[in-house]
Backbone as ProteinMPNN parsed JSONL, in Angstrom:
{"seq_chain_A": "XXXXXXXXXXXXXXXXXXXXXXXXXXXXXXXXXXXXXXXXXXXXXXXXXXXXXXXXXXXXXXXXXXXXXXXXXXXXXXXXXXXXXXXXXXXXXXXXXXXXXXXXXXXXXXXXXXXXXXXXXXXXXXXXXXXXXXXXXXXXXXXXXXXXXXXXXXXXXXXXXXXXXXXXXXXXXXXXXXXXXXXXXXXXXXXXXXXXXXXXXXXXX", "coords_chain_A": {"N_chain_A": [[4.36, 66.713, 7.29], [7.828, 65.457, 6.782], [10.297, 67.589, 4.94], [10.682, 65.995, 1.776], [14.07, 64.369, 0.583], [15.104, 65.834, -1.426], [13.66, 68.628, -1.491], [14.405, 69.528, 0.538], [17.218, 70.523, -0.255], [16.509, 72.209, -1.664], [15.243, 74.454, -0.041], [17.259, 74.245, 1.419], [19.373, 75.627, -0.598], [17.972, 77.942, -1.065], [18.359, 79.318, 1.394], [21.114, 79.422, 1.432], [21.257, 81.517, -0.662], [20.36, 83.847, 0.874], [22.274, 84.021, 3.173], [24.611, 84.901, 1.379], [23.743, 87.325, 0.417], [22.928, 88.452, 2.351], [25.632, 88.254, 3.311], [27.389, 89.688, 1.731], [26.354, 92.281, 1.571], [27.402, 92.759, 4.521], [30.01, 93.089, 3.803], [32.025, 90.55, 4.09], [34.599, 88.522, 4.51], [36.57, 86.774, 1.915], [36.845, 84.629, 1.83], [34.814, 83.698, 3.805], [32.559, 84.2, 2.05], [33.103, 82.296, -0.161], [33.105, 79.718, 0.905], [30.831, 79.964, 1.501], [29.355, 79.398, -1.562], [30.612, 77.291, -1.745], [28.71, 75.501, -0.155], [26.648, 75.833, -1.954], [26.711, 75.124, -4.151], [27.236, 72.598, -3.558], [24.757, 71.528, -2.436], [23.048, 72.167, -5.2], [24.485, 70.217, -6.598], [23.633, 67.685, -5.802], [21.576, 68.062, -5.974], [21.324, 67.443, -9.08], [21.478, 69.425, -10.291], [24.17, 70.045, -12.047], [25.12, 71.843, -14.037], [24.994, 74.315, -12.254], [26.147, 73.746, -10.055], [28.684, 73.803, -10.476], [29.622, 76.278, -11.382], [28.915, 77.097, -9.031], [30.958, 76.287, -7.556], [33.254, 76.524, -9.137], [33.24, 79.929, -8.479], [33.66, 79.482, -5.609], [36.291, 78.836, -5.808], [37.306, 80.609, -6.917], [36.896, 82.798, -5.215], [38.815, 82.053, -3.217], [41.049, 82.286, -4.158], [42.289, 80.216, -4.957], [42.834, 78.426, -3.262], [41.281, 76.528, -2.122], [40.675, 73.192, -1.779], [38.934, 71.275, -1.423], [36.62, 72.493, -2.731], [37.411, 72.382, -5.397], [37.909, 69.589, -5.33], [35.246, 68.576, -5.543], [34.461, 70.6, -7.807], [35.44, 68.727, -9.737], [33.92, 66.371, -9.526], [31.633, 67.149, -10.225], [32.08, 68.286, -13.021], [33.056, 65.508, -14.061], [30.626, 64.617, -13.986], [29.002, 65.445, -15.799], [31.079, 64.932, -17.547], [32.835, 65.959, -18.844], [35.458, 65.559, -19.434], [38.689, 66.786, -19.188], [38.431, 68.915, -17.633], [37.523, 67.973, -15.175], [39.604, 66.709, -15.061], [41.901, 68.341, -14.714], [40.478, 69.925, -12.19], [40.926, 67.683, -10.537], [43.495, 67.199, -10.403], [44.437, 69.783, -9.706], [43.429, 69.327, -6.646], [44.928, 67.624, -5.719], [47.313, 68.226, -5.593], [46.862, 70.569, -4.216], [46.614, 69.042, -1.603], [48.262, 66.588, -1.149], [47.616, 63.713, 0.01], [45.176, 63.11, -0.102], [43.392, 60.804, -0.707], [40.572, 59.816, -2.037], [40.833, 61.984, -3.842], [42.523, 60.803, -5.394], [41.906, 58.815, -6.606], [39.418, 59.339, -7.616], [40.494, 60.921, -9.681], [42.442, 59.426, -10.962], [39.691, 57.278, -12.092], [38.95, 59.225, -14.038], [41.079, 59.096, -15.847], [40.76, 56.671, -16.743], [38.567, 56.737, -18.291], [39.156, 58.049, -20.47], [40.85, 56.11, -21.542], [43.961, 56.311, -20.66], [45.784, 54.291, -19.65], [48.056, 53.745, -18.185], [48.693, 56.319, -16.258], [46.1, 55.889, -14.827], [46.728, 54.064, -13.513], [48.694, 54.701, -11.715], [47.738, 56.636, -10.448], [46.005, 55.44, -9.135], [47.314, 53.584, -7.946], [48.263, 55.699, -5.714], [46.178, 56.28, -4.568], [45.707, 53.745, -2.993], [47.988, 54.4, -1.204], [47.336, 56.367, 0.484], [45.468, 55.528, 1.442], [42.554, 55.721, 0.511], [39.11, 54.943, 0.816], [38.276, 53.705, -1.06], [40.099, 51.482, -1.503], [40.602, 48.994, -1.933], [38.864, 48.498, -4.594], [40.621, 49.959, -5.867], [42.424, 48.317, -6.378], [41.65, 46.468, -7.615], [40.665, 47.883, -10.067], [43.709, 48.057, -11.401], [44.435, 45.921, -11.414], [42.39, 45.005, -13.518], [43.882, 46.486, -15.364], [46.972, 45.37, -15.493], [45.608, 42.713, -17.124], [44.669, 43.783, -18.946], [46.878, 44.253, -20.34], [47.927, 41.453, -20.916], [49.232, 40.77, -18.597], [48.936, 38.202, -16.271], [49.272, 36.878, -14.225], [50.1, 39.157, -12.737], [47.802, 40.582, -12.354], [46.086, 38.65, -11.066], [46.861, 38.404, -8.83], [46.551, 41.352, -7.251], [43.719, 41.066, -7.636], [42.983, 39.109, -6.058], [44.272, 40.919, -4.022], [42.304, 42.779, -3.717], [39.97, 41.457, -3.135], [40.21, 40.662, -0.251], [40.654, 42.527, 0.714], [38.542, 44.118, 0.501], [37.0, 41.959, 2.211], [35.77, 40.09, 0.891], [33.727, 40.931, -0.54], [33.774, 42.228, -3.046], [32.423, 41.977, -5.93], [33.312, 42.364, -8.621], [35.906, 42.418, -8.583], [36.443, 38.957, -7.571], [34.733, 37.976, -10.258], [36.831, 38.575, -12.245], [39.019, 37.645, -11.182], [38.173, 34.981, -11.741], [37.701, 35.024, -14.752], [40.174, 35.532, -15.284], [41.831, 33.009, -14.537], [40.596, 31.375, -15.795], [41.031, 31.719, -18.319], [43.973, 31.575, -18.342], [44.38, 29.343, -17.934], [43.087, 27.371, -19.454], [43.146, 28.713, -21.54], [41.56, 30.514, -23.091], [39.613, 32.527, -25.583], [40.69, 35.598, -26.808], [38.355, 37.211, -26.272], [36.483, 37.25, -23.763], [38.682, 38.582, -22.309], [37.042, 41.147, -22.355], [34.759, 41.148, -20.561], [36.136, 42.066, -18.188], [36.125, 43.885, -15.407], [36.071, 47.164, -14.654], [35.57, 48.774, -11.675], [33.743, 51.061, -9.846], [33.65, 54.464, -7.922], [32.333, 54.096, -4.791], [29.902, 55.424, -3.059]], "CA_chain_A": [[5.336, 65.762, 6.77], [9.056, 66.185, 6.456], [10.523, 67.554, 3.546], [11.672, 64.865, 1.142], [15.512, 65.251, 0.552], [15.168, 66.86, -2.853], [13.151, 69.633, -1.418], [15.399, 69.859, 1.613], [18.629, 70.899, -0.65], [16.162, 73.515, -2.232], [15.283, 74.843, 0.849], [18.661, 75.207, 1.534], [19.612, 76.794, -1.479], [17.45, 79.062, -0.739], [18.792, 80.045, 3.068], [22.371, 80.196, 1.791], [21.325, 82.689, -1.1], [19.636, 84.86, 1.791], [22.91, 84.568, 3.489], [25.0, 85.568, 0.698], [23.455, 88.317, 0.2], [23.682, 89.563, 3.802], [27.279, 88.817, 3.832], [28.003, 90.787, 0.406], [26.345, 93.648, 2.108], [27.991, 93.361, 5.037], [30.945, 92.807, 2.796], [32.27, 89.481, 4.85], [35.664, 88.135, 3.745], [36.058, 85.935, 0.666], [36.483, 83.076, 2.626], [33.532, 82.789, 4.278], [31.725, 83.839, 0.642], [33.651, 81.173, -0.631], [31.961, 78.572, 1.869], [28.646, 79.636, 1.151], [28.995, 79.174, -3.038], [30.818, 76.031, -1.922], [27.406, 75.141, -0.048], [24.776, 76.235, -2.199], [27.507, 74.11, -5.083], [27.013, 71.284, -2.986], [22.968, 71.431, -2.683], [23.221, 71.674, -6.732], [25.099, 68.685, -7.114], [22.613, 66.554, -4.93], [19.836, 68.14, -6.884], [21.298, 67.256, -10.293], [21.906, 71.077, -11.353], [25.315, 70.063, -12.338], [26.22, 72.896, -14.541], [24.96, 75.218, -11.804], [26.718, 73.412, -9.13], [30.145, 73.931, -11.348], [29.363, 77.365, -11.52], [29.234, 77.75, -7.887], [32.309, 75.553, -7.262], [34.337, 77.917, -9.55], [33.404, 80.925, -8.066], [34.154, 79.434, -4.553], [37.691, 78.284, -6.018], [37.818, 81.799, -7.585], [37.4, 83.555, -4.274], [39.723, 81.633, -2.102], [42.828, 82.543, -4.606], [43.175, 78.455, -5.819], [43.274, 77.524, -2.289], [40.128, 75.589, -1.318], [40.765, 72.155, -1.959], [37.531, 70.499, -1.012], [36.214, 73.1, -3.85], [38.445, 71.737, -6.551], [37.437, 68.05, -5.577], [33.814, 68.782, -6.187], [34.771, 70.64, -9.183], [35.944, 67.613, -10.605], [33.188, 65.469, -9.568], [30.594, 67.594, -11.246], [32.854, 68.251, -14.641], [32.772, 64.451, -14.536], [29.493, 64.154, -14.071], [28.76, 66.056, -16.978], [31.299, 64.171, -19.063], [33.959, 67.172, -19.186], [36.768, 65.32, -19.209], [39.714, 67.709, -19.456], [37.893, 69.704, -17.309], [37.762, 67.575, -14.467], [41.222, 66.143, -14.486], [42.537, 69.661, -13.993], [39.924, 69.774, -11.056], [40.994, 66.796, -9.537], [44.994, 67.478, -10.256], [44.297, 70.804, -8.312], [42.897, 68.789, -5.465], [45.828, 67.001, -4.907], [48.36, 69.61, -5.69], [46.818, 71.467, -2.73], [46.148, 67.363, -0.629], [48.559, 64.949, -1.771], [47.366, 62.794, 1.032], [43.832, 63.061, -0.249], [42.759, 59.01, -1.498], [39.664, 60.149, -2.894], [40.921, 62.816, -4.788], [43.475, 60.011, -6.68], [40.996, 57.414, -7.041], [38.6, 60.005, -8.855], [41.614, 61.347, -10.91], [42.443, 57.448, -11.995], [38.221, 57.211, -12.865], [39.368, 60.185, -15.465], [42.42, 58.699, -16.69], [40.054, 55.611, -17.06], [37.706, 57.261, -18.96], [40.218, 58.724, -21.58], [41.823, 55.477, -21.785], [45.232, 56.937, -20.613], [45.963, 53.549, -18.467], [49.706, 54.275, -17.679], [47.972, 57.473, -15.496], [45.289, 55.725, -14.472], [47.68, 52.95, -12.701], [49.462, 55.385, -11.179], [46.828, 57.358, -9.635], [45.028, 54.489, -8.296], [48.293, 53.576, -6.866], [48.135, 56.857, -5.009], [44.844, 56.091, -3.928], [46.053, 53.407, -2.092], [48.84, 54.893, -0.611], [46.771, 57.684, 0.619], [44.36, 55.129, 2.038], [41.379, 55.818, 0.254], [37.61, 54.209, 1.49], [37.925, 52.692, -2.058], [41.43, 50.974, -1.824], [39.851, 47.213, -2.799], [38.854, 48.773, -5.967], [41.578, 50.486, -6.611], [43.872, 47.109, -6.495], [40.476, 45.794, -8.84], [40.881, 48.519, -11.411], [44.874, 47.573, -11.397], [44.132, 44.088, -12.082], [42.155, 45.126, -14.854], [44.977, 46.972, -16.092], [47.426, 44.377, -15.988], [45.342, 42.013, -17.124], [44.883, 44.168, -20.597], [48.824, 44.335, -20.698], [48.3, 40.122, -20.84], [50.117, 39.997, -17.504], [47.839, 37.461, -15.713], [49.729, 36.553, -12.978], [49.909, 40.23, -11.261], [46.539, 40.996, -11.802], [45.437, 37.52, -9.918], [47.352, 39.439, -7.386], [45.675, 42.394, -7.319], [42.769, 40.729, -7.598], [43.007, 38.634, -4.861], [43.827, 41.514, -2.949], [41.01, 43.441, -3.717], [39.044, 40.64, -2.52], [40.674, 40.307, 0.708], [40.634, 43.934, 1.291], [36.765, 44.025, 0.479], [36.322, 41.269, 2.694], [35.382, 38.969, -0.166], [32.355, 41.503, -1.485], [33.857, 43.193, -4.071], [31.701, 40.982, -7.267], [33.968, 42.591, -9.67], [37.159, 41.368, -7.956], [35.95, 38.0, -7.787], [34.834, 37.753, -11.037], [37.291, 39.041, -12.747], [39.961, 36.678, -10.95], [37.787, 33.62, -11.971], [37.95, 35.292, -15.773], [41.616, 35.323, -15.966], [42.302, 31.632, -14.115], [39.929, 30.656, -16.591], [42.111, 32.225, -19.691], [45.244, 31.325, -18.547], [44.674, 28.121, -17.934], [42.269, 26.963, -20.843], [43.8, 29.051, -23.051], [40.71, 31.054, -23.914], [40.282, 33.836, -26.576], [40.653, 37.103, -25.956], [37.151, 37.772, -26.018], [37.211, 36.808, -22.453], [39.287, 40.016, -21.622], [36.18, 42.437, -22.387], [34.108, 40.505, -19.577], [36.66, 42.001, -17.291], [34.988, 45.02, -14.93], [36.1, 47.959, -13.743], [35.288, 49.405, -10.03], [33.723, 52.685, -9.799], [33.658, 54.773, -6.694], [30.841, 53.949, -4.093], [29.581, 56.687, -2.032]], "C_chain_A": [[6.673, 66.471, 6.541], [9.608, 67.0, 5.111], [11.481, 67.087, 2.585], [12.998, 65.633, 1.119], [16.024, 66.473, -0.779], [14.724, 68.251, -2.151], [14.09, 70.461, -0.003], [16.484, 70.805, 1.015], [17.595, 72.199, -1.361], [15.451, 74.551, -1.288], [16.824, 75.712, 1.565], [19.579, 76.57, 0.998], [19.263, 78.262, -1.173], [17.803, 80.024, 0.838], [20.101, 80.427, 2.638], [22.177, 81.208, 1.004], [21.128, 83.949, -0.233], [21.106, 85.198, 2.29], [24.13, 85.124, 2.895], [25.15, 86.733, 0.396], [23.439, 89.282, 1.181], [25.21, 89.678, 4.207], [28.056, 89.396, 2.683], [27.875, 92.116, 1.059], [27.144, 94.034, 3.277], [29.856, 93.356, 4.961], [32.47, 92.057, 4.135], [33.207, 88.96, 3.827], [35.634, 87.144, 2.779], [35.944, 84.629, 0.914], [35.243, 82.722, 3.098], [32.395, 83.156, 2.492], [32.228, 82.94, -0.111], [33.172, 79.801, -0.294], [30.429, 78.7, 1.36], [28.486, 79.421, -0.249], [29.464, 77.865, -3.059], [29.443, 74.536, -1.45], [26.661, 75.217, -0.76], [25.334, 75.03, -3.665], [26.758, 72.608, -4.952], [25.446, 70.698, -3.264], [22.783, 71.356, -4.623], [23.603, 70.615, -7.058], [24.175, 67.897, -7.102], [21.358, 66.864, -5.775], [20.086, 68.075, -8.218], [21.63, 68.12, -11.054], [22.864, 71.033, -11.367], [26.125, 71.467, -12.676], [26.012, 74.371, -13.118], [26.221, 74.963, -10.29], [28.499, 73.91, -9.592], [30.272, 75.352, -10.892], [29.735, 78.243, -9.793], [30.687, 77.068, -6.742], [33.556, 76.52, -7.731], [34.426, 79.017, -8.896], [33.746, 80.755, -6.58], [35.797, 79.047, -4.749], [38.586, 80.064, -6.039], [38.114, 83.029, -6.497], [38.654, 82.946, -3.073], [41.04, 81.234, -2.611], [43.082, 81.096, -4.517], [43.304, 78.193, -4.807], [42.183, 76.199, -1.579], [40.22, 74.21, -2.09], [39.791, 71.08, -1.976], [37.02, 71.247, -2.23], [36.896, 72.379, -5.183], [38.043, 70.218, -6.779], [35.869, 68.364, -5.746], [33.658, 69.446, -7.051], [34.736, 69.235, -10.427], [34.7, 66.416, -10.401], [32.216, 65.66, -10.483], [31.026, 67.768, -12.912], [32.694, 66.473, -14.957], [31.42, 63.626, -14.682], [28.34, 64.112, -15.124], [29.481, 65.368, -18.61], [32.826, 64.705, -19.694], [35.0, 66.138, -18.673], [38.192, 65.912, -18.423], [39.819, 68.755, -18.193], [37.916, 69.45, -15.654], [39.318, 66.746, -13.853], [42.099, 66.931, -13.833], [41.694, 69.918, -12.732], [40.739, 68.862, -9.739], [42.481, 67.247, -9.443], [44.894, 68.623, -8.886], [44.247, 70.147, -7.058], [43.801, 68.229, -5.019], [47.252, 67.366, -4.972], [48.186, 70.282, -4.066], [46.908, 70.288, -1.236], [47.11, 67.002, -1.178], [48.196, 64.412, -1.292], [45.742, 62.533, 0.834], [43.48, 61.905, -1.252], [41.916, 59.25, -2.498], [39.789, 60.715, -3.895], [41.707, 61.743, -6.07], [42.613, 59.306, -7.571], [40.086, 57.981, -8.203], [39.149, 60.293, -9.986], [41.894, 59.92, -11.624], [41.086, 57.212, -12.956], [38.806, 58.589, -14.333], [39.979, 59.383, -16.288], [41.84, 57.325, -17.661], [39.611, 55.975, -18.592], [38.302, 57.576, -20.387], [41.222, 57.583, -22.213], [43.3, 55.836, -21.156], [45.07, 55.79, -18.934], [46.849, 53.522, -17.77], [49.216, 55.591, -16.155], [47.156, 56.902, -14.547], [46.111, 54.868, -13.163], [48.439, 53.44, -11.462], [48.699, 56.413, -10.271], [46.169, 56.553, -8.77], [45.902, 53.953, -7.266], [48.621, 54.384, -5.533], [47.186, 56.733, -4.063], [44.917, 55.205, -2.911], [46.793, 53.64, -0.923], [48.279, 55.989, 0.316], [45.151, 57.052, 1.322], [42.953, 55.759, 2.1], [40.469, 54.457, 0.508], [37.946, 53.175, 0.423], [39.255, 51.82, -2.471], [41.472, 49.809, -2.624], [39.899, 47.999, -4.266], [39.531, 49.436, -6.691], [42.438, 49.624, -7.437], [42.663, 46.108, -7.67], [41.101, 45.989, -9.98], [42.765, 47.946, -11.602], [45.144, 46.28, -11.75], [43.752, 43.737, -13.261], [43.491, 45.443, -15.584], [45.968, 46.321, -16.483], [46.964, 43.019, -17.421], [45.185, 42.527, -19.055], [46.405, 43.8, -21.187], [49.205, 42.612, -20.384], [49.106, 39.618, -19.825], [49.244, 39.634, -16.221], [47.901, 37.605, -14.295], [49.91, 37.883, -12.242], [48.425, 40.669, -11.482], [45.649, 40.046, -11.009], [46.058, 38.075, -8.847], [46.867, 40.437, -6.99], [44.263, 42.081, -7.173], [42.247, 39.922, -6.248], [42.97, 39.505, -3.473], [42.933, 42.223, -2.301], [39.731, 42.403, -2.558], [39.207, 40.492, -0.839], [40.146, 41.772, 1.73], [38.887, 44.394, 1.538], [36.272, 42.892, 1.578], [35.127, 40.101, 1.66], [34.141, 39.545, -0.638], [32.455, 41.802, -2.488], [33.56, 41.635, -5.313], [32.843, 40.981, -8.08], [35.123, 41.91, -9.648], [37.342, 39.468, -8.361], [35.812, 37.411, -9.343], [35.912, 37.816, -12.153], [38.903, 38.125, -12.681], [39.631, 35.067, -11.746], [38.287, 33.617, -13.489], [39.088, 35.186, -16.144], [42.615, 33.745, -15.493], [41.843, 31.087, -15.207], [41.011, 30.351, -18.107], [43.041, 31.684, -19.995], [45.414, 29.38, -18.807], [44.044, 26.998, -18.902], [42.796, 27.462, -21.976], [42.447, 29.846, -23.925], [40.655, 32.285, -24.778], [40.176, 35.087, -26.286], [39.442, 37.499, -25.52], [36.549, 37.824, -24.296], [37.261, 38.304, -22.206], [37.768, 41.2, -21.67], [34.821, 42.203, -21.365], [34.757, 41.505, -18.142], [35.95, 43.712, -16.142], [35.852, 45.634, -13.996], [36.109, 48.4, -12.377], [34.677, 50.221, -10.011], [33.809, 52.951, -8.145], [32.305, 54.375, -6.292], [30.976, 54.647, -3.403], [28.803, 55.955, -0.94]], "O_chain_A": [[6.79, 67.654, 6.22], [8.915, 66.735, 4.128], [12.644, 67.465, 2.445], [13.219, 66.81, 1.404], [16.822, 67.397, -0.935], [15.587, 69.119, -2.283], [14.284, 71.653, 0.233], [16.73, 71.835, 1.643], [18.21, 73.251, -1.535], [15.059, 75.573, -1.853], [17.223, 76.819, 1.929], [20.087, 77.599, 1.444], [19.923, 79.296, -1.073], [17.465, 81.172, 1.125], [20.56, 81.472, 3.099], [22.73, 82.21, 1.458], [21.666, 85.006, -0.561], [21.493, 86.344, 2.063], [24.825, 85.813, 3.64], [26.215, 87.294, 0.135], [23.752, 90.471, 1.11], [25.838, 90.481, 4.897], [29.276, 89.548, 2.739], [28.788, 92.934, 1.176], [27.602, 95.172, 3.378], [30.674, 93.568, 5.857], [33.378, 92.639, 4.727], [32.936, 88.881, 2.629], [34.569, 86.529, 2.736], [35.227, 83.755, 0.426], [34.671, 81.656, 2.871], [31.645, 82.309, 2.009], [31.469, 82.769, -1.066], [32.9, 78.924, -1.115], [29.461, 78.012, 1.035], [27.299, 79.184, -0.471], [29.098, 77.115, -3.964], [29.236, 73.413, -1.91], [25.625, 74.637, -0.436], [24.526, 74.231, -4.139], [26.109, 71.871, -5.696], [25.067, 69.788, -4.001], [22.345, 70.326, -5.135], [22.982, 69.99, -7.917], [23.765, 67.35, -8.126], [20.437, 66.127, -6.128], [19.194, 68.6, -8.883], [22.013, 67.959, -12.213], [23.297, 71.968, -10.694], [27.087, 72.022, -12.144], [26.833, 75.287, -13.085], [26.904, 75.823, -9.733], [29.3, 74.332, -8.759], [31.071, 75.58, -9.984], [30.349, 79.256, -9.46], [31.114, 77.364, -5.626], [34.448, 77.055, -7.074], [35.566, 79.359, -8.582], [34.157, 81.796, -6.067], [36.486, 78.99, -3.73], [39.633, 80.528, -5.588], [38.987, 83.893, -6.582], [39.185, 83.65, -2.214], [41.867, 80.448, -2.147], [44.134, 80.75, -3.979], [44.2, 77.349, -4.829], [42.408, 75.287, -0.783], [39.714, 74.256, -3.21], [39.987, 70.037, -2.599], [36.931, 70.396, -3.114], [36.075, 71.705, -5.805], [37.876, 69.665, -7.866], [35.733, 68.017, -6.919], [32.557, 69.214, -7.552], [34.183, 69.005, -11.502], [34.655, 65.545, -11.27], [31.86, 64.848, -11.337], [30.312, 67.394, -13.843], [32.229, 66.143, -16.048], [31.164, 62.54, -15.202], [27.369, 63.385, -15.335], [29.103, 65.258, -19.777], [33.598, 64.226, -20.525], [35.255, 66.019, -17.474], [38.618, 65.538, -17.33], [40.853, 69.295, -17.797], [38.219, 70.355, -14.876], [39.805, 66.41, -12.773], [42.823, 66.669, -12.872], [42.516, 70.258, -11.881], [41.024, 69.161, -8.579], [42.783, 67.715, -8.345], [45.127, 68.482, -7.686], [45.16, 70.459, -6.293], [43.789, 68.145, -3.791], [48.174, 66.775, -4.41], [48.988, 70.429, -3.143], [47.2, 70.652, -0.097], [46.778, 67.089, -2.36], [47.918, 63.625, -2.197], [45.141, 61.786, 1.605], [43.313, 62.105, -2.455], [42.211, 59.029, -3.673], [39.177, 60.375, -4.907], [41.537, 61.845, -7.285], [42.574, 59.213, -8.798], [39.931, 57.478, -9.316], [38.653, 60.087, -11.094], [41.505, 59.556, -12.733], [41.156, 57.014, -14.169], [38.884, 58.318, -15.532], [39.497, 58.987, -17.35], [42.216, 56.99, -18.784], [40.104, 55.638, -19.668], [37.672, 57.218, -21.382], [42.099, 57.81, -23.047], [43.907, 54.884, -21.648], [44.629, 56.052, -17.815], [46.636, 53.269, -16.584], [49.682, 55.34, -15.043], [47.333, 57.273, -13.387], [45.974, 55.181, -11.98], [48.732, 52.779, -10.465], [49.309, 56.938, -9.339], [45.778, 56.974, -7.682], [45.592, 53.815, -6.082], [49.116, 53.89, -4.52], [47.338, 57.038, -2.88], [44.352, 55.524, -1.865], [46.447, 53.238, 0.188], [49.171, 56.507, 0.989], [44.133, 57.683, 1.603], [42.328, 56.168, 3.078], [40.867, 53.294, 0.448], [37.959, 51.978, 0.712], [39.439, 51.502, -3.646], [42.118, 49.601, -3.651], [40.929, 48.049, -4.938], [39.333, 49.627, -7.891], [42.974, 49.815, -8.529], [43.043, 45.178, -8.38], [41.732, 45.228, -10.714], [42.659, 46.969, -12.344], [46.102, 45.802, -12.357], [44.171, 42.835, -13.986], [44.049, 44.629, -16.32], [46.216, 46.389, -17.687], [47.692, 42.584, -18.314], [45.48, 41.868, -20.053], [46.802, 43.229, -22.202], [50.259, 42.272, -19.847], [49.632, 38.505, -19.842], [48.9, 40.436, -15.352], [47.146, 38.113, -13.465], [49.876, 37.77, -11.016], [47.915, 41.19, -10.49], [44.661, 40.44, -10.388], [45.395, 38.102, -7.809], [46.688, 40.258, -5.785], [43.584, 42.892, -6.544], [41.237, 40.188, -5.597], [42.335, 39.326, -2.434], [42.682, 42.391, -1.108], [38.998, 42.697, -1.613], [38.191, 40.185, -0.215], [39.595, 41.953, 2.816], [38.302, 44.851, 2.519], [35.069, 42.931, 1.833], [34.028, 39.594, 1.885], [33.371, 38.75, -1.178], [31.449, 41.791, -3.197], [34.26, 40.633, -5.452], [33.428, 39.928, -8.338], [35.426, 41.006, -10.427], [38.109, 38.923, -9.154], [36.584, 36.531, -9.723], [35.782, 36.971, -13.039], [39.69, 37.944, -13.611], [40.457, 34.262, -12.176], [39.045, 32.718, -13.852], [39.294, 34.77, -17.285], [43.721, 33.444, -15.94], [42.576, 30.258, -15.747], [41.485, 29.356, -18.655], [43.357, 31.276, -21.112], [46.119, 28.602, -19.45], [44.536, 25.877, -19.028], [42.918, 26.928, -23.078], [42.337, 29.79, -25.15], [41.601, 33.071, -24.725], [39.444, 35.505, -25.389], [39.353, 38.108, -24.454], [36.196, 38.947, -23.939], [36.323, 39.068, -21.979], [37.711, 42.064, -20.795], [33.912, 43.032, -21.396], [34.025, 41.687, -17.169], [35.19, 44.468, -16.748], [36.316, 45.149, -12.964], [37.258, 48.218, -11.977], [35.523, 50.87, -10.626], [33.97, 52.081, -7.289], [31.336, 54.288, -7.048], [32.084, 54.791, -2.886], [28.377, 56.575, 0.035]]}, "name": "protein", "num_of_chains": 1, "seq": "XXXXXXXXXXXXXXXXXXXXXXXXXXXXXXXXXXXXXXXXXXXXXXXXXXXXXXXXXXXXXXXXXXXXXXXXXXXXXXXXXXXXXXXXXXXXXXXXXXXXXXXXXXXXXXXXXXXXXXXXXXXXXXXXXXXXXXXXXXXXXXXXXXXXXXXXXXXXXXXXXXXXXXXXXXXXXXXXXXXXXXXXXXXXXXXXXXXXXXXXXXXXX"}
């Protein structure tokens, strides 16, 4: 039988430590040891060993002198996965310090800004995200809808909302709902309570 995918990434683990260790000895530039802690990072993630995955994200950041950019965005995924705030924002900033043109990297940085409340940031990153034609653009113009829609300005987040929907191809639930929630509001006049109905986006992988 094959070996499920869990056991696969620990399999792996285990081949890039082997080659680690042959390319320390045959003392192989930091770049390519930089790749292989960004691999064995990676296999951690997938297997849940967050803090170890961090661990080997840093030290691939740490050998490639702040330049590995793909390192930095999986920094930040795992710091957020964990909860690290602070921790990951500076992750993700990196990531698009070294990318501006990198969608994903905004969209994740906005999920921070989310997280922290800090919606002014968040608005503005997600904006990015579009611009930068990220996978998750619909939900970018979602979360933005939300955002308005806190700041009582109805009428651009039915815009946003709409576009989300359009852009999703009429899947995105949240979109949808979230438009019906504020036609409802404006035009009934309902009470705020309402507004805490209203839903987010997250990223989909």
């Amino acid at each position: 039988m094959i070996h499920i995918k869990c056991k696969q990434f620990e399999t792996a683990v285990e081949n890039y430590q082997k080659i680690l260790l042959l390319a320390e000895a045959e003392r192989q530039s930091d770049d390519f040891l930089a790749q292989v802690h960004f691999n064995i990072g990676i296999c951690f993630y997938h297997r849940k060993q967050t803090s170890e995955a961090v661990a080997e994200f840093t030290e691939a950041i740490k050998l490639s002198r702040r330049t590995y950019q793909k390192a930095f965005y999986a920094l930040g995924m795992a710091e957020a996965a964990l909860k690290n705030w602070r921790a990951a924002e500076n992750a993700f900033r990196a990531a698009v310090k070294l990318k501006k043109t990198d969608g994903e990297a905004w969209f994740d940085l906005a999920l921070i800004h989310l997280a922290v409340k800090n919606l002014e940031a968040a608005e503005t990153a997600f904006r990015n995200s579009i611009k930068y034609k990220s996978v998750a653009a619909a939900d970018a113009h979602n979360n933005i809808g939300v955002i308005f829609a806190l700041q009582n300005n109805f009428l651009l987040a039915e815009r946003e909302f709409q576009t989300a929907l359009i852009q999703s191809r009429g899947t995105s639930a949240e979109a949808r709902n979230n438009l019906q929630f504020c036609k409802t509001y404006r035009e009934e006049n309902q009470t705020l309570d309402l507004i805490a109905k209203l839903q987010f986006s997250k990223y989909r992988e």
